[in-house]
KOLGUGU-8114 format. One record per atom (N, C-alpha, C): x, y, z; residue in one letter. Coordinates in steps of 0.2 Angstrom, whole numbers, padded with zeros to 4 digits, always signed. Each point is the difference from the previous one (the first is absolute). Example, Ala and Ser with C-alpha at 12.3 -4.5 7.8 and 13.67 -1.06 7.14 Angstrom:
BEGIN
+0066-0028+0039A -0004+0006+0000A +0004+0006+0000A -0002+0005-0004S +0004+0006+0001S -0004+0005+0003S 
This chain:
BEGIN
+0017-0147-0014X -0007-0001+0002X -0002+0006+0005X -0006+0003-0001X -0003+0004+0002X -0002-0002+0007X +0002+0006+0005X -0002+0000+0007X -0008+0002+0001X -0002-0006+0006X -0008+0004-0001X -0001+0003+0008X -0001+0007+0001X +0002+0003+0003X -0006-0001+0006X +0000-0001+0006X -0007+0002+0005X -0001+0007+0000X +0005+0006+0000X +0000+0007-0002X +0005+0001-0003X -0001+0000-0005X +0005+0005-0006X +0000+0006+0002X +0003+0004-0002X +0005+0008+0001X -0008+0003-0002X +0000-0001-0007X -0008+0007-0002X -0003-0007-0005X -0005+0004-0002X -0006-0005-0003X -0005+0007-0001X -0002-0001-0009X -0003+0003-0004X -0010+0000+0005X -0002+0007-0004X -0006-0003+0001X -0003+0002-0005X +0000-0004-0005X -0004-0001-0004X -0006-0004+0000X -0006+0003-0006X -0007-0006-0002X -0002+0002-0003X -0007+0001-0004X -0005-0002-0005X +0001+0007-0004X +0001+0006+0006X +0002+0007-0002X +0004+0001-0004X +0005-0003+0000X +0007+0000-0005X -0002-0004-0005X -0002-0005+0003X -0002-0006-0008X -0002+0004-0005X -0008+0003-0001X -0002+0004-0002X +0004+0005-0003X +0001+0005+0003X +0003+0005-0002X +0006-0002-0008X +0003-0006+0002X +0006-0001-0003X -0002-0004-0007X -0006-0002+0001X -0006-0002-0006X -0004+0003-0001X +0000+0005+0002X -0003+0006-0004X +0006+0006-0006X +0005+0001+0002X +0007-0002-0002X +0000-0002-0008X +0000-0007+0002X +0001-0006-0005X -0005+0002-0005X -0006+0001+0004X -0005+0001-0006X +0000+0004-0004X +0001+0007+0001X +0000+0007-0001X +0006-0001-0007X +0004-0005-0001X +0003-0001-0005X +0006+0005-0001X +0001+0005+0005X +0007+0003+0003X +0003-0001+0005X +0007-0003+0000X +0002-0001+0007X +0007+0003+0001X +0001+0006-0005X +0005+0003+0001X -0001+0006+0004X +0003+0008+0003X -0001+0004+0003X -0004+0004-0004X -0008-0001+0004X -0004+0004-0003X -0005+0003+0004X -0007+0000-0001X -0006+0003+0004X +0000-0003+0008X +0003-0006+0002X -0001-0003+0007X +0008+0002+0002X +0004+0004-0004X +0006+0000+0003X -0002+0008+0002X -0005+0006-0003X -0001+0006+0001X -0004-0001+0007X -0003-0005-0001X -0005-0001+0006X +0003-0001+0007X +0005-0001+0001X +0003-0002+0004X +0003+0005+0003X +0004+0002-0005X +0003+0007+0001X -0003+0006+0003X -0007-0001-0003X -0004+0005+0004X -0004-0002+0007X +0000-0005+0002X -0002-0002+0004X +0007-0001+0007X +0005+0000+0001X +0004+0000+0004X +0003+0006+0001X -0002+0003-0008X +0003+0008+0003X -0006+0005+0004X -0008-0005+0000X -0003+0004+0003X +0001-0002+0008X +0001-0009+0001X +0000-0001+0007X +0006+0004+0003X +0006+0002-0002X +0005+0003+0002X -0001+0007+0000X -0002+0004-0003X -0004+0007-0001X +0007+0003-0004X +0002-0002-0005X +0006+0001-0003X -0002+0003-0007X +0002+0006+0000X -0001-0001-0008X +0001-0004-0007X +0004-0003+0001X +0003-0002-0006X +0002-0009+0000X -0002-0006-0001X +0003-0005+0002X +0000-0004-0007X +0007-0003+0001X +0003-0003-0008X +0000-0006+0000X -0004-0005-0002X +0002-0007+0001X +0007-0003-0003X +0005-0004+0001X +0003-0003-0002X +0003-0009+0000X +0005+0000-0003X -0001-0009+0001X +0002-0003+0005X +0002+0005+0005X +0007-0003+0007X -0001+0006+0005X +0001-0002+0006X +0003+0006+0004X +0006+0002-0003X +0006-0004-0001X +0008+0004-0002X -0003+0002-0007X -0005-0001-0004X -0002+0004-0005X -0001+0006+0003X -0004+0002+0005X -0003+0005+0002X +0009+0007+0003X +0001-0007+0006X +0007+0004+0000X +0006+0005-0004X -0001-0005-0007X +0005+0001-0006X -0003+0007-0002X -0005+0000-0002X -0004+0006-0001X +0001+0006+0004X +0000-0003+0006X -0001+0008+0007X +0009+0002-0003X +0005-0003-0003X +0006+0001+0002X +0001+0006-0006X -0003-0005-0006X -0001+0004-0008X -0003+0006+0002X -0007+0001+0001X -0001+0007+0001X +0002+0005+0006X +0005-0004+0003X +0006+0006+0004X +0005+0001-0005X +0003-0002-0005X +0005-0001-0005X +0005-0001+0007X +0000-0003+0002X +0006-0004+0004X +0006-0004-0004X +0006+0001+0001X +0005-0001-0005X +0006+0000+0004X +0005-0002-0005X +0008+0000+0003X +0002+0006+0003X +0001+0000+0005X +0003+0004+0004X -0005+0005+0008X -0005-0006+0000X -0006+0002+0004X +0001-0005+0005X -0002+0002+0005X +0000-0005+0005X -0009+0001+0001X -0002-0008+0006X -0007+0000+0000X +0002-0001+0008X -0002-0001+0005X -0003-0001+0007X -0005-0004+0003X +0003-0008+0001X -0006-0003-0003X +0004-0004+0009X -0006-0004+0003X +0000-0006+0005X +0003-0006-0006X +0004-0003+0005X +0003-0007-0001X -0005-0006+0001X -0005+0000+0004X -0003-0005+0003X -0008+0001-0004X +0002-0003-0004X -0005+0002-0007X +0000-0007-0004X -0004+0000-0005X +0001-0005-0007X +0004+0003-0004X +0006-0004-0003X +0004+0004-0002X -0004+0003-0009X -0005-0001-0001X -0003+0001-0007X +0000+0010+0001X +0000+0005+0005X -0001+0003+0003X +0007+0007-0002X +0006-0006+0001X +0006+0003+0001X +0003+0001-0006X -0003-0008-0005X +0002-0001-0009X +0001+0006-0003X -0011+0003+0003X -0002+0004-0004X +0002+0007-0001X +0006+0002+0006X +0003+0006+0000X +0006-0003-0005X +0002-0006+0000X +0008-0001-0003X +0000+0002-0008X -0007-0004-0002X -0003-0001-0007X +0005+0008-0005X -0003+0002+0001X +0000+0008-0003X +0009+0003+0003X +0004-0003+0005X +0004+0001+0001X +0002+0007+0008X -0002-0002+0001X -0001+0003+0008X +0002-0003+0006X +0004+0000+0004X +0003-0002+0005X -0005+0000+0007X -0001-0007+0002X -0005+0000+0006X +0006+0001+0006X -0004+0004+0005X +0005+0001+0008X -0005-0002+0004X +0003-0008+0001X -0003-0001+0004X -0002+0002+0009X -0006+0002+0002X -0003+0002+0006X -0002-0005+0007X +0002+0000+0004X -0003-0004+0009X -0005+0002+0001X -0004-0004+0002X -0007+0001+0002X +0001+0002+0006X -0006+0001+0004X -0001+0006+0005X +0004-0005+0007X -0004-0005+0000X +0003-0005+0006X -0003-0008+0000X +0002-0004+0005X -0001-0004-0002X -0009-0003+0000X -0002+0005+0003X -0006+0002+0002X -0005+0003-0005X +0003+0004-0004X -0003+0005-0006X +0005-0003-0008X -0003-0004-0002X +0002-0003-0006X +0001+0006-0008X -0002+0006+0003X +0000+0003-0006X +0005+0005+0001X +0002+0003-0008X +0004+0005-0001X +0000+0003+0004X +0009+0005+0002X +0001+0003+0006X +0001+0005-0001X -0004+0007+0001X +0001+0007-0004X +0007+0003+0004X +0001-0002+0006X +0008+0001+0000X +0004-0001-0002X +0002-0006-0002X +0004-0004-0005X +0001+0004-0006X -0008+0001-0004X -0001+0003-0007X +0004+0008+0002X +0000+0001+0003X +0003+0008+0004X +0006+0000-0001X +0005-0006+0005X +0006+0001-0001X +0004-0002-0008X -0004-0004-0004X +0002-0002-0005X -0001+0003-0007X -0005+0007+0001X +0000+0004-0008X +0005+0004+0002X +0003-0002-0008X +0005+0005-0002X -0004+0003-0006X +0005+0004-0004X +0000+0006-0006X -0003-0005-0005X +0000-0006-0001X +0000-0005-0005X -0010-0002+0001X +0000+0000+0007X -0007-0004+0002X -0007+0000-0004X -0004-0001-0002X -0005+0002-0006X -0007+0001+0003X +0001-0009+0005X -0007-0003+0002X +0000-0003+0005X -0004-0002+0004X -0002-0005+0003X -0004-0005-0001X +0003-0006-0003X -0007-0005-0001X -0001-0006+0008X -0006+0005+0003X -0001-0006+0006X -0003-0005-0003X +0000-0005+0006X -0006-0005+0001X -0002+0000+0006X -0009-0001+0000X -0002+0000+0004X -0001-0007+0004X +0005-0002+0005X +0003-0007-0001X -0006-0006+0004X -0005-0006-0005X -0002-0003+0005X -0009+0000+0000X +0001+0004-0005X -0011+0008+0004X +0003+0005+0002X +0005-0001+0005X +0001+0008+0003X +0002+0007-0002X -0001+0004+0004X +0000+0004-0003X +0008+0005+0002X +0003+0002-0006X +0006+0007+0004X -0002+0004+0003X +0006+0001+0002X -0002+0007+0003X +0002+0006-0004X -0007+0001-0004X +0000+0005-0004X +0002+0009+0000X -0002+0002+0008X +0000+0006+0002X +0009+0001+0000X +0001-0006+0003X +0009+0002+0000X +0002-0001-0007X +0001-0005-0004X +0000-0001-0009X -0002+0006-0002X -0006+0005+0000X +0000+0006-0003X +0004+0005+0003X -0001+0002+0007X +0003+0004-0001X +0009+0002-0002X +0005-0008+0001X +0005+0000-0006X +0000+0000-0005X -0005-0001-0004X -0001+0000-0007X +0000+0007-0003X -0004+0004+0006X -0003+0008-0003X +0007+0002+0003X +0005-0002+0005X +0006+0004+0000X +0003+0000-0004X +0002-0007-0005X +0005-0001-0003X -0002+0001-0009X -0007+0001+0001X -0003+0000-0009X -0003-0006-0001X +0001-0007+0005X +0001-0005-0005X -0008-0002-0001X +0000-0005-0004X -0007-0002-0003X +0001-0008+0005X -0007+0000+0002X -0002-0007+0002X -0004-0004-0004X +0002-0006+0001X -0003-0006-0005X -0002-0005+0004X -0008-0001+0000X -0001-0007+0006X +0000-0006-0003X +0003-0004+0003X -0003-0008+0000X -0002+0000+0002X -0010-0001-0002X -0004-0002+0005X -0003-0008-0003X +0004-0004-0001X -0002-0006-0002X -0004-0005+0004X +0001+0004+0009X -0002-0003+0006X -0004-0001+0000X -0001+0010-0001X -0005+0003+0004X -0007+0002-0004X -0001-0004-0005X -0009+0003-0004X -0006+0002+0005X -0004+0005+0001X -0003+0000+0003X +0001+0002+0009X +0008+0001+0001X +0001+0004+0006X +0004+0008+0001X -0004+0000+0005X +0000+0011-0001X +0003+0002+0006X +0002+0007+0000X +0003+0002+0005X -0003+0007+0000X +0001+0004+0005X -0005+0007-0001X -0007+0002-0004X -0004-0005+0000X -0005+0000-0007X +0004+0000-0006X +0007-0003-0002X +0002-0002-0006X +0002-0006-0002X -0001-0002-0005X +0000-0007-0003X +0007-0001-0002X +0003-0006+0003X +0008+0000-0002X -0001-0002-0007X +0006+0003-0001X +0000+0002-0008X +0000+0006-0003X -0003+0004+0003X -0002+0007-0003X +0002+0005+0005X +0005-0002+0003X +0003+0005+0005X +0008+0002+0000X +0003-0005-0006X +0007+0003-0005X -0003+0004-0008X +0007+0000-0003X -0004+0002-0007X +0000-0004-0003X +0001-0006+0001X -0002-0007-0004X -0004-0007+0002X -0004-0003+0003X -0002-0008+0004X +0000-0004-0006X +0006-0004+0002X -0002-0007-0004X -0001-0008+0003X -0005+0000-0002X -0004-0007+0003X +0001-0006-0005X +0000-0007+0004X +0002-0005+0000X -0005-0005-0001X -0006-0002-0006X -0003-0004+0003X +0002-0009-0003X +0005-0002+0002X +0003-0007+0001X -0005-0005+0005X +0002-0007-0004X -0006-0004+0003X +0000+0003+0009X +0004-0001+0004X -0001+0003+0007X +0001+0005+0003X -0004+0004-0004X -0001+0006+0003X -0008+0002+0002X -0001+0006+0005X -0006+0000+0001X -0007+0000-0004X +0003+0003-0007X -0003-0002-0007X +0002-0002-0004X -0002-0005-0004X +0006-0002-0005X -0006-0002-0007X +0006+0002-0005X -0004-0001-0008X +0004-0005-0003X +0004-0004+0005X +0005-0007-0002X +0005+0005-0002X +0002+0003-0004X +0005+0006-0001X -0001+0006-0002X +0003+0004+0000X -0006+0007+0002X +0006+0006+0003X -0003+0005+0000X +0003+0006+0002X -0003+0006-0002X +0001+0008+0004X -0003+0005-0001X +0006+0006+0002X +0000+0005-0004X +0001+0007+0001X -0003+0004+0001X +0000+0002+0009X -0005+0006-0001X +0002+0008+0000X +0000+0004+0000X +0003+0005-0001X -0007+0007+0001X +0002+0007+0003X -0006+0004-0001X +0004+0003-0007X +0006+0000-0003X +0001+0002-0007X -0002-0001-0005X -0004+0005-0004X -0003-0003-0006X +0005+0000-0004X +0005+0003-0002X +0005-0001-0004X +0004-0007+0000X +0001-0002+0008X +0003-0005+0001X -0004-0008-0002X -0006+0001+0002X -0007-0004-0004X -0001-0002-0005X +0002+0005-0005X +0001+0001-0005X +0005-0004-0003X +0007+0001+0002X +0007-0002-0001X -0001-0009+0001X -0004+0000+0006X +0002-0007+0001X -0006-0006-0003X -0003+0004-0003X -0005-0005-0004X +0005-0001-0006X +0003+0006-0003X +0003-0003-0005X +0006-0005+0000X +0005+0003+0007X +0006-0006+0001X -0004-0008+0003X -0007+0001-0001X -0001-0006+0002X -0001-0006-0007X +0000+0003-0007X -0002+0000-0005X +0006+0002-0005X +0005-0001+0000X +0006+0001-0006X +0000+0006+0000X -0002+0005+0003X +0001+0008+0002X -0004+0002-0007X -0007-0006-0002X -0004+0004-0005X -0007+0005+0001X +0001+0003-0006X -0009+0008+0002X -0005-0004-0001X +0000-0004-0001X -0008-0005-0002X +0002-0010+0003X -0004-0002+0004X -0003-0006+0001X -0003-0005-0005X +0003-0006-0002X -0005-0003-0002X -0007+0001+0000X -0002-0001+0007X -0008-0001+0002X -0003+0006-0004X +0004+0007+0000X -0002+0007-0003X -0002-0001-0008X +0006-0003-0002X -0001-0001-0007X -0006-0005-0003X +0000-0006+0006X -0003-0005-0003X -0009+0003+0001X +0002+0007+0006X -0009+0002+0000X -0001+0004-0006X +0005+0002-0004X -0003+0006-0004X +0003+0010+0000X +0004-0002+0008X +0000+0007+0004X +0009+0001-0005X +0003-0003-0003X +0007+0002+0000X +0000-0004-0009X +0003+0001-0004X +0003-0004-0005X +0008-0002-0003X +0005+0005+0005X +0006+0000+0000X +0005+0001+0005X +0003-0002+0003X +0003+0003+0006X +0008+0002-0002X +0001+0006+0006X +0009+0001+0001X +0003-0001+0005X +0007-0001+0000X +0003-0001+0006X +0005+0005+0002X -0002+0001+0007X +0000+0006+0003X +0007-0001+0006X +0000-0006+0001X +0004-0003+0006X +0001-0003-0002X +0007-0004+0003X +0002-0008+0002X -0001-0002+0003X -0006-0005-0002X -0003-0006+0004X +0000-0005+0002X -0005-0002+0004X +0000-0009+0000X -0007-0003+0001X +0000-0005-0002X -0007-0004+0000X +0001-0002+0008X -0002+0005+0002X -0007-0001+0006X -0007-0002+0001X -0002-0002-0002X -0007+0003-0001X -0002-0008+0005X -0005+0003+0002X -0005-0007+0001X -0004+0001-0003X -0004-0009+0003X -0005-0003-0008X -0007+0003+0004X -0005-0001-0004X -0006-0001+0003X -0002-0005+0006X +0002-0007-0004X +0000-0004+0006X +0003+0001+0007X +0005+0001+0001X +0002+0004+0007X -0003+0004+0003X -0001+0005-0006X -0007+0007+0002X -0004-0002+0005X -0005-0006-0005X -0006-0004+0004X +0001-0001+0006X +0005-0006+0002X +0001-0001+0006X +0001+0005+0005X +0004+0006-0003X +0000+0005+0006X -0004+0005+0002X -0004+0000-0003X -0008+0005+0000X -0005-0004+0005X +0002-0006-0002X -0003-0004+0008X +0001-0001+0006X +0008+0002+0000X +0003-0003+0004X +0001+0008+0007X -0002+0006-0005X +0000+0008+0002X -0004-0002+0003X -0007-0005+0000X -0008+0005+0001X +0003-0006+0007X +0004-0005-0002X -0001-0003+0009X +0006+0001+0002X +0005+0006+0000X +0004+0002+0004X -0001+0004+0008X -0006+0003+0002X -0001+0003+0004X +0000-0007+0006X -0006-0002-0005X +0002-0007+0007X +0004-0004+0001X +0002-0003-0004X +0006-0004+0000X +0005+0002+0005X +0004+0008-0001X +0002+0003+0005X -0003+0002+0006X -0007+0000+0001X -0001-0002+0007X +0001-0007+0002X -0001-0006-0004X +0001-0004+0004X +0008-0003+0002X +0005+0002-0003X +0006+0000-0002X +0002+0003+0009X -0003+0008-0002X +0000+0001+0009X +0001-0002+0006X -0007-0004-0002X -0003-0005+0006X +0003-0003+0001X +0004-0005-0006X +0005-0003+0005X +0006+0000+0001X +0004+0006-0003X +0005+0004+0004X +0000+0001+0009X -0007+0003-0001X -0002-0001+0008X -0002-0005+0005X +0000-0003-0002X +0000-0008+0003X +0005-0003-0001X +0006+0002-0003X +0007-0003+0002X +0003+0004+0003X -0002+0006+0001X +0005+0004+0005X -0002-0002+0003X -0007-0003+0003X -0002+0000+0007X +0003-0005+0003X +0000-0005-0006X +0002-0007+0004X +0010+0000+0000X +0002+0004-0005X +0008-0001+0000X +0003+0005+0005X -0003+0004+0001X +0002+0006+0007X +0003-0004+0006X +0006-0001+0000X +0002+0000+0006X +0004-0009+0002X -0001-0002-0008X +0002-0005+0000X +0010-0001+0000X +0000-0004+0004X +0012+0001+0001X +0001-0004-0006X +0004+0005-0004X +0002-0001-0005X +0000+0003-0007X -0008+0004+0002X +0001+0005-0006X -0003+0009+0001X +0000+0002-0001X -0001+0005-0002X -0006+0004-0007X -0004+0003+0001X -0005+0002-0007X +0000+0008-0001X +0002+0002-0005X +0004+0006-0003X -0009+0003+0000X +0003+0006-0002X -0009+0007-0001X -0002+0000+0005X +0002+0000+0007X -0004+0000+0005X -0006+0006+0001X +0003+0005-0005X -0005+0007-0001X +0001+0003-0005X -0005-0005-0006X -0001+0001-0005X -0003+0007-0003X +0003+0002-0006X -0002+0007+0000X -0007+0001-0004X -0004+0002-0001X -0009+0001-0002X +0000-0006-0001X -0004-0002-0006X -0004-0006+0000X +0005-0007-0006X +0003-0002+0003X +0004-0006-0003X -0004-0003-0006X +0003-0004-0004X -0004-0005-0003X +0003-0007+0001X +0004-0001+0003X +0002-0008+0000X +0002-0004-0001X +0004+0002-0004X +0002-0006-0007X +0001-0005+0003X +0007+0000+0004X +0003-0005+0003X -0002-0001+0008X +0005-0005+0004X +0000+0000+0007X +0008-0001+0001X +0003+0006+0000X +0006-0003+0003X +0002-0001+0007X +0005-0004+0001X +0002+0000+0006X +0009-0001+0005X +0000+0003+0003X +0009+0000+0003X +0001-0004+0002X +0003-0006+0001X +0003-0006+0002X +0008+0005+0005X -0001-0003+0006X +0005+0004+0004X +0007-0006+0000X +0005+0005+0001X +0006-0001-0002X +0003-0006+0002X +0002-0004-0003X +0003-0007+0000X -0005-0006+0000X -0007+0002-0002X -0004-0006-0004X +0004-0002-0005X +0000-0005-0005X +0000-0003-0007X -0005+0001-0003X -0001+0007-0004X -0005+0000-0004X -0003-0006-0004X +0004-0003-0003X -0001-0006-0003X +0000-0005+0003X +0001-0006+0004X -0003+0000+0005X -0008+0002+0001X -0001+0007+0001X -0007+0002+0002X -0003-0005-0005X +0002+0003-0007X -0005+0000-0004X -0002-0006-0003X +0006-0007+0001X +0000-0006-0002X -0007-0005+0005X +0001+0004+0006X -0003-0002+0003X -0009+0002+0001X +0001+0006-0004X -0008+0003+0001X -0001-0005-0008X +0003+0001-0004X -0001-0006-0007X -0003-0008+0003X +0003-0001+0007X -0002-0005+0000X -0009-0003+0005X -0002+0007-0002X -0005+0001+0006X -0005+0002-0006X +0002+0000-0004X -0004+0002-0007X -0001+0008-0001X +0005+0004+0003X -0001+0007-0003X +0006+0003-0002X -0003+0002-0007X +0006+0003-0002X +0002+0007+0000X +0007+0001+0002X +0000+0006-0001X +0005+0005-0003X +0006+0006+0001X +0003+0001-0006X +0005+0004+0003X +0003+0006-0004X +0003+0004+0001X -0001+0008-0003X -0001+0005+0003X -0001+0006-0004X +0003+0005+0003X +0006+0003-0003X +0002-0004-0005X +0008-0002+0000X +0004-0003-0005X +0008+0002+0004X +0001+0007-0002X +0006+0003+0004X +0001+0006-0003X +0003+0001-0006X -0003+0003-0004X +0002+0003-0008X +0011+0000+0000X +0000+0005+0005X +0007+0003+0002X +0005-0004+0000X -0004-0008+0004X +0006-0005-0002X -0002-0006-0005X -0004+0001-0007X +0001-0003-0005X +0006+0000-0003X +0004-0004-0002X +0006+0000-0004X +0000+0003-0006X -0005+0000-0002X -0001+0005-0007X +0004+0009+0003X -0003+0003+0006X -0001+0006+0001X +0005-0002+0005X +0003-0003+0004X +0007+0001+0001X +0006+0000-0006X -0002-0002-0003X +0007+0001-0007X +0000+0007-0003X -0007+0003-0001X -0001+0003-0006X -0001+0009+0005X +0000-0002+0007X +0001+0008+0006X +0004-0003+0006X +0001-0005+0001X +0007-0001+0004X -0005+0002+0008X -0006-0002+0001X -0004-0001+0006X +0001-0005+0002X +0001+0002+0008X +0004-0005+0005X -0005-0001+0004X -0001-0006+0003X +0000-0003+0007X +0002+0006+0006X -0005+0002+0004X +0000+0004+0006X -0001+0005-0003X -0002+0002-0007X -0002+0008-0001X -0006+0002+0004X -0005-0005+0000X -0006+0001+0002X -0003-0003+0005X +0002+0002+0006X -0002-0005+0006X -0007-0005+0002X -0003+0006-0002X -0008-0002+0003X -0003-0006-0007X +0001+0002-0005X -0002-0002-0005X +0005-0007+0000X +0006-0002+0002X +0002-0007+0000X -0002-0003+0006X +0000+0003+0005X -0004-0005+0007X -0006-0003-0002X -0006+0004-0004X -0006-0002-0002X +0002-0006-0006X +0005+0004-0005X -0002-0007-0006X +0004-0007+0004X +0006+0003+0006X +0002-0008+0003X -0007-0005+0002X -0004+0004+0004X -0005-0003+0007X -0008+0001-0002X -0003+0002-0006X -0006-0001-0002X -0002-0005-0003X -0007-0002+0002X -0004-0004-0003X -0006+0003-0004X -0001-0004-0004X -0008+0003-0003X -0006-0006+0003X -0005+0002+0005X -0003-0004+0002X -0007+0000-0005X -0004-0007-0003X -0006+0004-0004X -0004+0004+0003X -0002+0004-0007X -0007+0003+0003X -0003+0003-0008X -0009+0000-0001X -0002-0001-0006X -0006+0001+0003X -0005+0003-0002X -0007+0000+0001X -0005-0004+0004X -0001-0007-0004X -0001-0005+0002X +0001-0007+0004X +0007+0003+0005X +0002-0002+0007X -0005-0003+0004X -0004+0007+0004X -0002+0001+0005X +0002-0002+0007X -0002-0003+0004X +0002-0001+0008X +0002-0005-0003X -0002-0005-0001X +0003-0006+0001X +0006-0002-0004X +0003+0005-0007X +0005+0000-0002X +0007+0002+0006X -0002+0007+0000X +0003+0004+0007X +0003-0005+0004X -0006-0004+0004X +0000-0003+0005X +0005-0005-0001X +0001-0003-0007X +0007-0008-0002X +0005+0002+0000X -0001+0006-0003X +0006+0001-0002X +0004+0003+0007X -0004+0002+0003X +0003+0005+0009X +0001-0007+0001X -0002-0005+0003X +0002-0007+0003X +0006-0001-0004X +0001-0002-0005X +0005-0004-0006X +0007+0005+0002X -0002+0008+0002X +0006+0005+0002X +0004-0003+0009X -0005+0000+0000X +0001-0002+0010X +0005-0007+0000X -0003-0004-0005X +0002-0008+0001X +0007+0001-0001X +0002+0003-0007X +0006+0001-0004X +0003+0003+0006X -0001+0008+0001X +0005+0002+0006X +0003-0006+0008X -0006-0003+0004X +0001-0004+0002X +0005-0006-0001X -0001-0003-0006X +0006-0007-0003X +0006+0003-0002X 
């Protein structure tokens, strides 16, 4: 039986906007990747100021792709955070590439540690795929400047962060690959969905086709008239998204600017109200440019019961989660690189002692406000 939540984790905002669009879709009598899925494309890559953006079926589509156009392969290693989705870390395995996994900065700064990434390329190292863990942002200036030391190529997950920037730049377009995530909770979503953006035309190129059985021509191409035969040029896969998806996320782009303002808002109104509470602690103290939000985590101090916490915020009506365990001690990636427990300090203390509190657009104060009482009561009992 389904819980009915007084504040669930996130919540959609969707209406009439979307309705439409997705019947107009239906109508149009194509609902494969076609004219709304170009439109899309050109519109995200104009919000982002990117040259080139790919749509796809998934964000780990997107990923899988960024890994393809590095030709990333046996006997590469990648440099990737453990305190990720592990869809992320797959994406480097897929193709046969050894992830090493990285500590985030502290327990305070959730994201990739460019010291860490320092001590740990060797002759073999290729790339960095960060994440930008949460909205937040890396710290990009230290990430590059080891990258430009070592050769290596950066590859962002920005699944967080759509629509937040750092130096006048939009994450995503500040490696040589962003791949975006639009899964029902994300800051925009097209129910499943993903994107490649890239400034390389060649790679733009490349990744339309491996989104597509690695073909020269598109259904939509052929069915307009534009193509009567295709070749294959690559080893593909059917990536593609549908139009229907398309739909939803061209609406979902033009209310991203405010959504992520209000998303803000009430980040800021729980910091205000969680600051200084006995018992936990709130990581990004000093956020780097302009966050977007995704999440709200938070540090539970040492010898709470997590569970515990969270049985007890469930029974207050708020749900909430874990983001994320660490990749490094899944059972799959301990068998198959022999990653142990205490490799990565910072990154185990967090996935021991974090909570995801909600947060989602259409909160506002008075969501903030239950769920800060519903935190206080739990610590207190």
């Amino acid at each position: 039986m389904s819980i009915s939540w007084h504040v669930p984790l996130a919540d959609l905002d969707l209406d009439e906007e979307e309705r439409r669009a997705v019947l107009a879709v239906l109508d149009s009598g194509w609902l494969t990747m076609g004219e709304t899925t170009s439109a899309l494309e050109a519109a995200f890559a104009a919000a982002l100021e990117a040259p080139h953006a790919v749509a796809v079926s998934s964000g780990t589509a997107a990923l899988h792709i960024a890994a393809r156009l590095m030709e990333l392969g046996p006997g590469d290693e990648v440099l990737t955070p453990a305190l990720t989705f592990v869809a992320g870390v797959n994406a480097i395995v897929y193709g046969g590439a050894r992830p090493v996994f990285v500590d985030v900065r502290s327990l305070d700064d959730w994201t990739i540690d460019p010291d860490d990434v320092r001590r740990k390329v060797t002759p073999a190292t290729r790339a960095i795929f960060l994440v930008h863990y949460g909205g937040y942002l890396c710290d990009m200036d230290g990430l590059g400047a080891v990258a430009r030391e070592y050769g290596l190529a950066i590859v962002e997950d920005a699944a967080h962060v759509p629509g937040a920037r750092l130096g006048g730049r939009a994450a995503g377009t500040m490696g040589a690959v962003g791949c975006f995530s639009f899964f029902t909770n994300k800051n925009m979503t097209s129910a499943e969905g993903g994107m490649v953006v890239t400034a390389r035309a060649d790679w733009a190129e490349r990744a339309r086709r491996l989104r597509s059985h690695g073909m020269t021509t598109v259904t939509w191409q052929r069915h307009a008239g534009h193509a009567s035969s295709y070749d294959v040029l690559d080893l593909g896969y059917n990536y593609r998204i549908t139009d229907l998806h398309a739909a939803i996320g061209l609406v979902q782009l033009r209310k991203l600017a405010r959504n992520n303002a209000r998303r803000r808002a009430a980040a800021q109104r729980y910091t205000a109200l969680l600051t200084g509470i006995a018992g936990l602690t709130l990581p990004f103290s000093t956020p780097r440019g302009e966050p977007a939000y995704h999440i709200f985590p938070i540090l539970l101090a040492d010898g709470i019961d997590r569970q515990a916490f969270m049985t007890g915020m469930r029974a207050r009506g708020v749900q909430t989660s874990v983001h994320y365990p660490p990749a490094h001690l899944f059972s799959w990636y301990r068998q198959q690189y022999a990653t142990a427990e205490g490799s990565l300090p910072n990154t185990e203390v967090i996935g021991r002692r974090m909570v995801t509190l909600p947060l989602y657009p259409s909160m506002g104060d008075a969501g903030v406000e239950y769920v800060t009482a519903a935190v206080r009561d739990t610590l207190a009992r």
